[in-house]
VOBA-1610 file (N, C-alpha, C; in pm, whole numbers, padded with zeros to 5 digits, always signed):
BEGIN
Unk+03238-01016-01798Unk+03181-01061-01923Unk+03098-00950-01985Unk+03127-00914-02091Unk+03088-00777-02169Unk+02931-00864-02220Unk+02826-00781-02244Unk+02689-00733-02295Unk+02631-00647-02363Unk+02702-00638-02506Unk+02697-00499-02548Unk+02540-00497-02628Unk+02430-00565-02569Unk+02321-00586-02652Unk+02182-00501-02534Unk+02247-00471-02461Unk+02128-00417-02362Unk+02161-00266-02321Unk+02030-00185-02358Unk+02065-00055-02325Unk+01968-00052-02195Unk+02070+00097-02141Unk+01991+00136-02029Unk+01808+00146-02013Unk+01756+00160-02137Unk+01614+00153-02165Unk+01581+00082-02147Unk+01616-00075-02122Unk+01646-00191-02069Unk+01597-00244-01886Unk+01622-00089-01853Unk+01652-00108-01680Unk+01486-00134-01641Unk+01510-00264-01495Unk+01376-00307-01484Unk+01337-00188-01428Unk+01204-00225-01409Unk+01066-00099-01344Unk+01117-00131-01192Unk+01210-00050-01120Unk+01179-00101-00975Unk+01130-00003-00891Unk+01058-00105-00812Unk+00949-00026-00680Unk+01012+00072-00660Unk+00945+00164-00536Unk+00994+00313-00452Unk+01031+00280-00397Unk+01056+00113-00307Unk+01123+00106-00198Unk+01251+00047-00244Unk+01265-00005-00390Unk+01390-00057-00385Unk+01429+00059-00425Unk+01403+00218-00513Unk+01509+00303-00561Unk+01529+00371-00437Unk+01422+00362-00305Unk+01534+00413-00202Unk+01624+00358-00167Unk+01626+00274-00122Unk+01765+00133-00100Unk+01855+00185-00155Unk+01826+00223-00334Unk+01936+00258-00398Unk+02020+00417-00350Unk+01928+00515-00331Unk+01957+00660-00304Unk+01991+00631-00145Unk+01968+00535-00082Unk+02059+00560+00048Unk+02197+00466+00061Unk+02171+00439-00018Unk+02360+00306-00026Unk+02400+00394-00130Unk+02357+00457-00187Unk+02456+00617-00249Unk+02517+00674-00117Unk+02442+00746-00115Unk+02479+00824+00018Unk+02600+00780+00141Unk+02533+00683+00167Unk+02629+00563+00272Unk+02774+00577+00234Unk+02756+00533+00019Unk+02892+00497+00001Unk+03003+00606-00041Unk+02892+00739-00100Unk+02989+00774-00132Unk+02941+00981-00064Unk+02925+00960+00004Unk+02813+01099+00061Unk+02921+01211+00072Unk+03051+01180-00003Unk+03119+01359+00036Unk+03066+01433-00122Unk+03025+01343-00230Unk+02964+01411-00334Unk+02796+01423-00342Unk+02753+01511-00257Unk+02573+01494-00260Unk+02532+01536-00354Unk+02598+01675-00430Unk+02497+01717-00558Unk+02551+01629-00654Unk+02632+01547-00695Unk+02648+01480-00750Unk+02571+01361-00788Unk+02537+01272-00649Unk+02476+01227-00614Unk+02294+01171-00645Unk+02274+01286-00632Unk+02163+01347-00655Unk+02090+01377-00804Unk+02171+01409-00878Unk+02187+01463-01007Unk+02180+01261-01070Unk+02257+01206-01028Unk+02252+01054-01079Unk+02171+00991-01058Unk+02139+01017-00868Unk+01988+00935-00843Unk+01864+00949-00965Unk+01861+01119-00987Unk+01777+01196-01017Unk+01732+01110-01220Unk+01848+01095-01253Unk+01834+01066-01351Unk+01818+00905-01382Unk+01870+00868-01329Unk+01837+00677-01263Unk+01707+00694-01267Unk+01611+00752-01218Unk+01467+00747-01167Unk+01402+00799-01282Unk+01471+00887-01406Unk+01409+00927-01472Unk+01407+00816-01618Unk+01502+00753-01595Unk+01523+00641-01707Unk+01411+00560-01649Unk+01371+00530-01520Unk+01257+00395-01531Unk+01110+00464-01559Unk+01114+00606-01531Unk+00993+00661-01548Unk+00971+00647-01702Unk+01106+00620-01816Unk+01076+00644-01930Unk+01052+00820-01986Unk+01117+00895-01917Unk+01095+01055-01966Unk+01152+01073-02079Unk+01061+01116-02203Unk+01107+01154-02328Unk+01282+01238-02338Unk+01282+01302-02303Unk+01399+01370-02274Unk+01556+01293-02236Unk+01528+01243-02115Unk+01594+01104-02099Unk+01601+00989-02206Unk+01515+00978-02206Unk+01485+00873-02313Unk+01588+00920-02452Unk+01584+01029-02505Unk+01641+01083-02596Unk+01817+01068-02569Unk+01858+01081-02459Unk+02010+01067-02433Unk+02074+01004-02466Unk+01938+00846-02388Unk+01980+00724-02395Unk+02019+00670-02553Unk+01923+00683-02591Unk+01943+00673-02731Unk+02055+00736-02834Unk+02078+00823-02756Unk+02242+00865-02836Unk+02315+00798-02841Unk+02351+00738-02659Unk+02448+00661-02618Unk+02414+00524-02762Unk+02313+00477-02733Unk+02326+00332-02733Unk+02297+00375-02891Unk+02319+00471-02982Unk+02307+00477-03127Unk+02487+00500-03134Unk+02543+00521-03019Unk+02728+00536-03083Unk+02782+00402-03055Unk+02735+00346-02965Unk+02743+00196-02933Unk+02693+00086-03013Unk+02585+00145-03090Unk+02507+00041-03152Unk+02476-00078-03127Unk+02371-00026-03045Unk+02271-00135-02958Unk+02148-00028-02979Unk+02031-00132-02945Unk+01910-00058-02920Unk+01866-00182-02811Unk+01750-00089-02718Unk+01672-00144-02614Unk+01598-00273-02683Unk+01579-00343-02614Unk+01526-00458-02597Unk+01394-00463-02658Unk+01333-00345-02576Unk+01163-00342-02555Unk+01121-00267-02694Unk+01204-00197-02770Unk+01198-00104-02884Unk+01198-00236-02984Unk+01273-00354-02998Unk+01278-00446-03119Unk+01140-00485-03133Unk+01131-00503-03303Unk+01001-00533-03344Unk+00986-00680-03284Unk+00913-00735-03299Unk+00868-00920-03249Unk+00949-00985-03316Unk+00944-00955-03469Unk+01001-01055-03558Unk+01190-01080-03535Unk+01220-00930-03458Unk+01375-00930-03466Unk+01397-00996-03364Unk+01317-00995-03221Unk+01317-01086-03108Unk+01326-01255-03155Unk+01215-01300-03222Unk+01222-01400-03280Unk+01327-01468-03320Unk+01397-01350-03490Unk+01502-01405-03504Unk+01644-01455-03424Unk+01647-01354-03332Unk+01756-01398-03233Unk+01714-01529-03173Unk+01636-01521-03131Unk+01627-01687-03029Unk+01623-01761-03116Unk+01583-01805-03227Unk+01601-01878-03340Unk+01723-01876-03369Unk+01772-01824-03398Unk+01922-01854-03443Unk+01971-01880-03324Unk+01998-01835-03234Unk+02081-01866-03083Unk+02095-02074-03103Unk+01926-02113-03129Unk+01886-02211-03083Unk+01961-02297-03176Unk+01965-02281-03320Unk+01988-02324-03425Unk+02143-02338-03422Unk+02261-02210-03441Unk+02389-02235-03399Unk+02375-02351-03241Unk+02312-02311-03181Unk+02342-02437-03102Unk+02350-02639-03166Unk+02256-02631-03258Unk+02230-02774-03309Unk+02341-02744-03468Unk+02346-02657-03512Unk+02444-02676-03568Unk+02608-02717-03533Unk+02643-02666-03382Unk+02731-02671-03338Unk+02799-02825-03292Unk+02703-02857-03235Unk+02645-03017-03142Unk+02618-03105-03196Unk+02475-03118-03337Unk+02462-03219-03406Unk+02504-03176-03555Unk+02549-03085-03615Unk+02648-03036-03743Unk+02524-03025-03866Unk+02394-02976-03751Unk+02273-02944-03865Unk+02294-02850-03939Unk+02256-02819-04063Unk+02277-02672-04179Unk+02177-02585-04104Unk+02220-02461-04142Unk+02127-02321-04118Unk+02060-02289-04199Unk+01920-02288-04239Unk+01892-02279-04356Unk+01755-02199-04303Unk+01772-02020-04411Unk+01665-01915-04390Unk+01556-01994-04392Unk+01532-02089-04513Unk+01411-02118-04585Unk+01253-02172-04414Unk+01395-02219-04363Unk+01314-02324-04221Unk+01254-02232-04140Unk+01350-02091-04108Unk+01305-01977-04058Unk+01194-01870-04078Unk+01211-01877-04217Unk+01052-01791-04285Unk+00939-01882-04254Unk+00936-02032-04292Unk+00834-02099-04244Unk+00805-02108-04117Unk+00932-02115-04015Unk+00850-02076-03866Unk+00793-01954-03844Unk+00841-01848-03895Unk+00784-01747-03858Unk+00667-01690-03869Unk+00624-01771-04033Unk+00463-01809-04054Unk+00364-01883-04004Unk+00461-01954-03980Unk+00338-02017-03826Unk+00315-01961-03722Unk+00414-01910-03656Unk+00448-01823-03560Unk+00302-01668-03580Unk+00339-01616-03639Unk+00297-01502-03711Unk+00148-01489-03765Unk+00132-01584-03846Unk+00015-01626-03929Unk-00051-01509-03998Unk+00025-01449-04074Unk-00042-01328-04184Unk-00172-01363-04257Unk-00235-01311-04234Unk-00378-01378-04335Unk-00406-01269-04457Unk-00320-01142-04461Unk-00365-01057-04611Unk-00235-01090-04692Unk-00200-01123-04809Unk-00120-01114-04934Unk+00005-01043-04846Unk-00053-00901-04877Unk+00048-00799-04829Unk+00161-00807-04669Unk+00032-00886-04564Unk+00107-00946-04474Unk+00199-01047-04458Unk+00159-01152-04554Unk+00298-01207-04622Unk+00360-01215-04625Unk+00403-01114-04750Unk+00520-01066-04832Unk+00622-00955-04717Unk+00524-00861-04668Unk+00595-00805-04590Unk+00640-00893-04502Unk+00609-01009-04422Unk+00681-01063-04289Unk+00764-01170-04351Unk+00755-01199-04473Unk+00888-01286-04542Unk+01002-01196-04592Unk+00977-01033-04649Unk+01064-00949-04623Unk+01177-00915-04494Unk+01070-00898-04395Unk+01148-00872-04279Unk+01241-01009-04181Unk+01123-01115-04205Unk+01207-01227-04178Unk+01350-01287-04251Unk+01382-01278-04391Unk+01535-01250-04464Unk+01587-01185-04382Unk+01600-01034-04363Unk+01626-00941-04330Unk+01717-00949-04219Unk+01590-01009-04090Unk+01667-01018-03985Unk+01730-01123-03946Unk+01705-01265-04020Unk+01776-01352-04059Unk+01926-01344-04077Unk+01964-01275-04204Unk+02040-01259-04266Unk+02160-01189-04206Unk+02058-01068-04130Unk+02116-00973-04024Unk+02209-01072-03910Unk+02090-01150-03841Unk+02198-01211-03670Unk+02251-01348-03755Unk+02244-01414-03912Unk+02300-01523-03906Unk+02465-01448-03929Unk+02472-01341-04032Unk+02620-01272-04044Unk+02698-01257-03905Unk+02604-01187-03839Unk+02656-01183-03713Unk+02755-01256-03669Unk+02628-01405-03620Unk+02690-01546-03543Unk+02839-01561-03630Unk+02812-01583-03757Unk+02900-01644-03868Unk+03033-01576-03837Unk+03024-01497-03806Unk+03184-01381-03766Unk+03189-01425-03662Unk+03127-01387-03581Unk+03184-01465-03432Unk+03251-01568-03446Unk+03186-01714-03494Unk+03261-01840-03518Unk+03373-01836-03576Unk+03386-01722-03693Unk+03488-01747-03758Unk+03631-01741-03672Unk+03576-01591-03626Unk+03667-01484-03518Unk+03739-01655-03382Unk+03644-01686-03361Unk+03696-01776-03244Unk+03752-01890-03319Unk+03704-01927-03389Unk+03832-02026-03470Unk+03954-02026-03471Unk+03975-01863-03497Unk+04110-01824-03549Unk+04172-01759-03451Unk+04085-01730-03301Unk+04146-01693-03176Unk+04229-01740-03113Unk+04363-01698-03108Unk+04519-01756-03054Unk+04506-01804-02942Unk+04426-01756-02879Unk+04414-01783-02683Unk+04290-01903-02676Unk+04208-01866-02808Unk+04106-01983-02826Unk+04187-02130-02799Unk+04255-02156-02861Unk+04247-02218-03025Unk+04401-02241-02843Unk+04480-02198-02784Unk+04554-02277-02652Unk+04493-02313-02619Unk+04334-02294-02532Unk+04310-02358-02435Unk+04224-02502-02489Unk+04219-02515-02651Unk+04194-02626-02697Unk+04267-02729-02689Unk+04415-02669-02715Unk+04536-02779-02712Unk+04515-02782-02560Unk+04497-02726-02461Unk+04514-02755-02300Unk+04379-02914-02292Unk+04285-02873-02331Unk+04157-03008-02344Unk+04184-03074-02435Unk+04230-03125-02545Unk+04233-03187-02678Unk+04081-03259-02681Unk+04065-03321-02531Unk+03940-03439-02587Unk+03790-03352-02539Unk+03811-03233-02555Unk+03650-03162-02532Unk+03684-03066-02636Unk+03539-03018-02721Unk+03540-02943-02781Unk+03524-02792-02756Unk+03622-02763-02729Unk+03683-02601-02671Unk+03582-02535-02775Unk+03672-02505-02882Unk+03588-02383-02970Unk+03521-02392-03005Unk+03411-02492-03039Unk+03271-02472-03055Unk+03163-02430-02945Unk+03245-02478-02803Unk+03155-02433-02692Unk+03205-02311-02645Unk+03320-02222-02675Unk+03324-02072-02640Unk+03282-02007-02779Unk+03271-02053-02883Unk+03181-02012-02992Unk+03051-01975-02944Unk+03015-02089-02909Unk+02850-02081-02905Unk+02825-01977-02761Unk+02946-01972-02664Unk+02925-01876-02536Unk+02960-01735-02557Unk+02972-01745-02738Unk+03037-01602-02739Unk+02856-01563-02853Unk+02828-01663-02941Unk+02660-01662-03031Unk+02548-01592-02932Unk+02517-01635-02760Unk+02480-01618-02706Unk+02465-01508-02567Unk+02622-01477-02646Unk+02647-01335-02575Unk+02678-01321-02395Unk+02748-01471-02415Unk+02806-01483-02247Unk+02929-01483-02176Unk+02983-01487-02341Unk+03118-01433-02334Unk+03210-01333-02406Unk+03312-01309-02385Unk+03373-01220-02514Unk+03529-01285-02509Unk+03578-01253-02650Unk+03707-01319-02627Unk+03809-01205-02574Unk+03785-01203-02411Unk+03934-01117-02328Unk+03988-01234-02249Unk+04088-01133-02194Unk+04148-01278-02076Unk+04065-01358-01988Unk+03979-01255-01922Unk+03901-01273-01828Unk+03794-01398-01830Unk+03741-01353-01965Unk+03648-01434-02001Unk+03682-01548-01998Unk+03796-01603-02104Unk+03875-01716-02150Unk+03938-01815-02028Unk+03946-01715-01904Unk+04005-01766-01748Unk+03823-01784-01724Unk+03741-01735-01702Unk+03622-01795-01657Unk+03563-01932-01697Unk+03590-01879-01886Unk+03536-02015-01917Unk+03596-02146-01890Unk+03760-02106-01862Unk+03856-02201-01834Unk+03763-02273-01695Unk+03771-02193-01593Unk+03750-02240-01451Unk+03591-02291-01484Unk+03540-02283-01570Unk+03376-02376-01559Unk+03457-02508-01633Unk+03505-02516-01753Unk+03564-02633-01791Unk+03577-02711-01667Unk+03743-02666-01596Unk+03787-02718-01474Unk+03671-02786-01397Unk+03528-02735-01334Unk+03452-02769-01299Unk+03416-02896-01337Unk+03355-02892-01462Unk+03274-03023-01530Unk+03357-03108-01575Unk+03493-03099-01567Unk+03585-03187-01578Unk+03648-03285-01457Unk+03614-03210-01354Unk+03667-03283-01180Unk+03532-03369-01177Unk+03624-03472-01114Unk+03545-03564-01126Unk+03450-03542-00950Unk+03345-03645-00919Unk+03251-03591-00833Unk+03323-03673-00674Unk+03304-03604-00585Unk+03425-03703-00464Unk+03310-03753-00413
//
């Protein structure tokens, strides 16, 4: 299942004793390449230290990929995602509208600007990123609607709603539409469909 929303800048802080764990199950697994090895450990360790330099690489990568780290998004863009995540969900389930207007007002509560200027600017940025992950979702849904392999394994269930629930597993970024996926999500169906012995 693909994740194309998390960059390596991403990677947790782990202890000295777990990155040895890691530099000796290197070794273990693959020890006829040591400077190799080494050179990867070396740089593994330099991504959790956060080294400017490193840091700079990373950011290439994940600027040709287009993603950015997690920890780099402003609050408000964090926000918007779980908000919408939450929202396509009740839109999906109870066939509620999406509507920015509900979103700027949470975010003012949320937020609570007390100068003019703070405001305007966080009703700016709230559109923004609104507008930004609702396009997003909106393609996705569309995309799985019209997905051939979708859109079989619906006719395989007729009486469960297939594409709104690999919609919403694709809104949430837990799935992607490959085979693999489509056979995973299949075999959780299968699951919640057998009955209990």
């Amino acid at each position: 299942m693909k994740n194309k929303t998390h960059s390596l800048l991403d990677t947790h802080q782990y202890s000295k004793d777990a990155l040895k764990h890691f530099y000796r199950q290197l070794f273990e697994t693959y020890s006829d390449e040591e400077k190799v090895l080494k050179a990867i450990f070396s740089f593994f360790r330099q991504i959790l230290r956060e080294e400017e330099d490193v840091k700079r690489i990373i950011e290439g990568m994940d600027k040709i990929d287009g993603i950015r780290a997690q920890k780099s998004k402003p609050k408000i863009e964090k926000i918007a995602e779980t908000w919408l995540k939450k929202a396509y969900f009740q839109h999906l389930y109870h066939k509620y509208s999406i509507v920015r207007g509900y979103f700027t007002n949470f975010t003012k509560e949320i937020i609570q600007p007390t100068s003019r200027e703070g405001k305007e600017k966080l009703k700016r940025s709230s559109i923004y990123y609104f507008d930004r992950y609702n396009d997003k979702h909106k393609k996705k849904l569309k995309r799985c609607r019209s997905n051939e392999r979708v859109l079989e394994l619906q006719k395989k269930y007729p009486k469960l709603n297939i594409v709104d629930a690999f919609a919403f597993g694709l809104i949430i970024e837990k799935f992607a539409t490959t085979n693999e996926d489509l056979e995973w999500f299949e075999n959780i169906v299968k699951i919640l469909i057998k009955k209990k012995e």
